[in-house]
N, C-alpha and C positions, 0 to 999 in steps of 0.2 A: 504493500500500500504506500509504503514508504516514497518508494523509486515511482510509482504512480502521480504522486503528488509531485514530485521536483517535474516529472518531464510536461504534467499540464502546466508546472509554474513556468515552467523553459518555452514550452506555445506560448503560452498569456503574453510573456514577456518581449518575446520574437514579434509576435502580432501587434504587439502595442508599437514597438520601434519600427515595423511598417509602417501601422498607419502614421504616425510622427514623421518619417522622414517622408510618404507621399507628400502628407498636408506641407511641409517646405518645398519639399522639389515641383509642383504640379505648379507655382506660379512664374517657375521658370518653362517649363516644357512650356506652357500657353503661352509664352510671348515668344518663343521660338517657332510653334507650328503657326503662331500669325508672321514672323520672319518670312520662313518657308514657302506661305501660301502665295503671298504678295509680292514678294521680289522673285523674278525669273531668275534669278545669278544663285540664290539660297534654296532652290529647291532639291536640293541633295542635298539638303540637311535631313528628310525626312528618313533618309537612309541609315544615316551614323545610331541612331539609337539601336535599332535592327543589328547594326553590325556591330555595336558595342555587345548587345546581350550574346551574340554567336561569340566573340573574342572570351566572354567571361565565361560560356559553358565549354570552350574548348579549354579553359585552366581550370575547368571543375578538380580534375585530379592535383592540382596541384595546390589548389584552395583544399581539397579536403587534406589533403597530406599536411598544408602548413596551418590548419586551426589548432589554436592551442589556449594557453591561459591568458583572458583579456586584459589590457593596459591599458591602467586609470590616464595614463599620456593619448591617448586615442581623442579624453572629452576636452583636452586644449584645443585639438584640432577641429574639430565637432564647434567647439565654440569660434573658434577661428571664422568660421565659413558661414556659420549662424549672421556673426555681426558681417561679416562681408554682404549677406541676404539684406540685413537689415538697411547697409549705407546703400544697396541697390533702389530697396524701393524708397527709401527718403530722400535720394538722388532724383530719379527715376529713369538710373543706368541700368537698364534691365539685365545688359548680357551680363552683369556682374554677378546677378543672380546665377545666372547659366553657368560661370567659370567657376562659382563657387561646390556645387553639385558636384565636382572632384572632390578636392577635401572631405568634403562633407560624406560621401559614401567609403573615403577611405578611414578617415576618422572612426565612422561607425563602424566600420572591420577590426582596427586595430581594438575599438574599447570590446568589441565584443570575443576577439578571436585572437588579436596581439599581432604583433606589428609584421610576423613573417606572412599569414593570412593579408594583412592589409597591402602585403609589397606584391603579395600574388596576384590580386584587384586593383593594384594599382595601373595598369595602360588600359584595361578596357574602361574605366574611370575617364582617366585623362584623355579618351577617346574622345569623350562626348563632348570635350570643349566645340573639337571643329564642327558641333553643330547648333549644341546651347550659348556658346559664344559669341554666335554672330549679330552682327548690329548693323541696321544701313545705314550707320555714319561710311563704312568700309568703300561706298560704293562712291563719296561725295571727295575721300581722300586718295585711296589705294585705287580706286576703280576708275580715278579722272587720269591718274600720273598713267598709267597701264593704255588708257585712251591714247594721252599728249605720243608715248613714247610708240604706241602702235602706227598713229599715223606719220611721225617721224621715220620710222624705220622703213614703212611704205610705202612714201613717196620716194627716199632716196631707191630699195630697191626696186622699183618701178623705174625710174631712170636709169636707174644702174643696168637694165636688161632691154634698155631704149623703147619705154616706154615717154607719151608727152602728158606727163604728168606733175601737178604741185600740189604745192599744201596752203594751205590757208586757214590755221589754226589745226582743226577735227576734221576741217572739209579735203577730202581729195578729190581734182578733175583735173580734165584735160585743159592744156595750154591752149588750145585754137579760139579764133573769136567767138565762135558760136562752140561751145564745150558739148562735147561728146557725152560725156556723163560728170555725176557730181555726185561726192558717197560725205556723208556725214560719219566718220566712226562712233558711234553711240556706245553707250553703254552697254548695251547686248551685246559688241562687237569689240570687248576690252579687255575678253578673255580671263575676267575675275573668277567666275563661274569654273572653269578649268583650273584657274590655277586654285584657288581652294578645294575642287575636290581632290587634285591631285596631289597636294600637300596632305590631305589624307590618306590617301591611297601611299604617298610614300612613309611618313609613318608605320604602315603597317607592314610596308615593304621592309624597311629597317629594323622593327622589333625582329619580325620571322627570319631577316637575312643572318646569317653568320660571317666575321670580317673584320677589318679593322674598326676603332672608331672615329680614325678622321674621316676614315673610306665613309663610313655610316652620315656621318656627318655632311659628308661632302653629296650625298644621294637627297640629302632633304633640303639643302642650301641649293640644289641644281634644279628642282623645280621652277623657282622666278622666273632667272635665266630662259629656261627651257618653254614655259610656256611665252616668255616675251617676241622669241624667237619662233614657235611656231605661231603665233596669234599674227605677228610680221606677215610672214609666209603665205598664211590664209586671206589676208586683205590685199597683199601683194596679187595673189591667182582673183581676188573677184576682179581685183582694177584692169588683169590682163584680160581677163572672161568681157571686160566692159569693152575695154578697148576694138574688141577685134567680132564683137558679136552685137555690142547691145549693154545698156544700162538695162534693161528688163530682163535678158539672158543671165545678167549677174546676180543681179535682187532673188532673182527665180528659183530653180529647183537647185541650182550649183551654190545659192549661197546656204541652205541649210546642209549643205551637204557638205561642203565648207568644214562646218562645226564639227562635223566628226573627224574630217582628214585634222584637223586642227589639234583634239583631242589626241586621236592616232599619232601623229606626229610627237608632241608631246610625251607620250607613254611609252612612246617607242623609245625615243631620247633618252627619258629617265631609264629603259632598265641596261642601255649600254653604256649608260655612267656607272651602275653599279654593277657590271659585271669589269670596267675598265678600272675601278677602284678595288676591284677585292670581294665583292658583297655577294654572297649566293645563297641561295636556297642551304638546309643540309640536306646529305643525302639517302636520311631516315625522315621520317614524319616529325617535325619540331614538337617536344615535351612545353607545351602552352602552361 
């Protein structure tokens, strides 16, 4: 009867620390799934929670091997992330809410399970920044500079392959009197979208990879780069597409399609940096 009673005290208490950490975490998720919904660039954040919970049941075995006796050090951090919660909504910096949601789930590992448990939840954790993180300030700073430097790069290589092309700000068209066509690089077209999920995507390339760690280092620092370079690329082939066919042949079925050579490019990039650094799969299924 004895051991009966501890294990409904151990549910009761389980349960109660659910629902506690829901009622904090749920006012982060709701300003992310409005993120999400509303900006085209964030809609792969819908994804990261998804891929967070598969990263933490693939270290199930390693979370069950590292639970052990909980540390009272666990509720510094637990409160850490609480007052972080707090300066969000008195702020009304929402994503801070979102960043705090790490902490805050590792905190509750460590007080409940102790800190080798907490290091084993620690990346699927820290996952889900790149999706509770997000704020559209990102698109007003990082997403304009990404814009300037895209059209930069594709007006020069558009001349550079003799094309009559200039810039004018964001706007690219043709040099002739009466202009052949005229592209605004917007927003959609800044390659934010890419490079944020691919900074996820390398993340998880680099937890799984085995290798150096400037090597590792140098595979998540090559992302920018890499998408600046194929996002170029991509506005470079519509200005040619425009040039030689048509401002409506480019708009058209080639510029969605664009977006995924853009991506492919990209992805392709990153995994021959990390094979040129060192970084590879092992050659047994990774102990997650």
């Amino acid at each position: 009867m004895r051991l009966a009673h501890i294990g409904v005290n151990r549910l009761a208490a389980y349960t109660a620390v659910s629902l506690a950490l829901a009622l904090l975490i749920w006012p982060a998720f709701g300003h992310a799934i409005e993120v999400w919904s509303t900006d085209e660039e964030f809609t792969y954040g819908f994804l990261i929670p998804p891929i967070a919970l598969a990263l933490l049941w693939l270290r199930r075995g390693a979370l069950r091997r590292a639970v052990g006796d909980g540390q009272n050090g666990g509720l510094a951090v637990v409160a850490a992330a609480i007052s972080l919660m707090l300066v969000s909504q008195r702020t009304g910096i929402h994503n801070l809410a979102g960043i705090a949601v790490t902490p805050l789930l590792i905190g509750v590992a460590a007080y409940l399970w102790g800190w080798r448990a907490a290091r084993a939840i620690a990346f699927p954790s820290a996952f889900l920044i790149f999706g509770l993180g997000l704020y559209r300030g990102l698109l007003n700073s990082v997403g304009f500079a990404l814009q300037d430097v895209t059209a930069f790069g594709a007006a020069w290589a558009g001349r550079l392959i003799g094309l009559d092309v200039m810039r004018d700000g964001l706007v690219l068209h043709s040099t002739s009197a009466t202009p052949e066509y005229a592209f605004v690089v917007a927003e959609a077209c800044s390659g934010m979208s890419s490079l944020l999920s691919l900074l996820a995507l390398a993340a998880i390339w680099v937890y799984a990879t085995r290798g150096p760690l400037v090597g590792r280092a140098a595979v998540f620092a090559g992302v920018l780069p890499l998408v600046v370079i194929a996002n170029t690329a991509r506005v470079t082939l519509v200005v040619l597409v425009a040039a030689h066919f048509g401002e409506d042949a480019a708009l058209g079925f080639f510029h969605g399609v664009s977006s995924l050579l853009l991506f492919g490019l990209a992805l392709g990039g990153l995994l021959v940096l990390s094979r040129t650094v060192g970084c590879r799969l092992p050659s047994f299924a990774p102990s997650f």
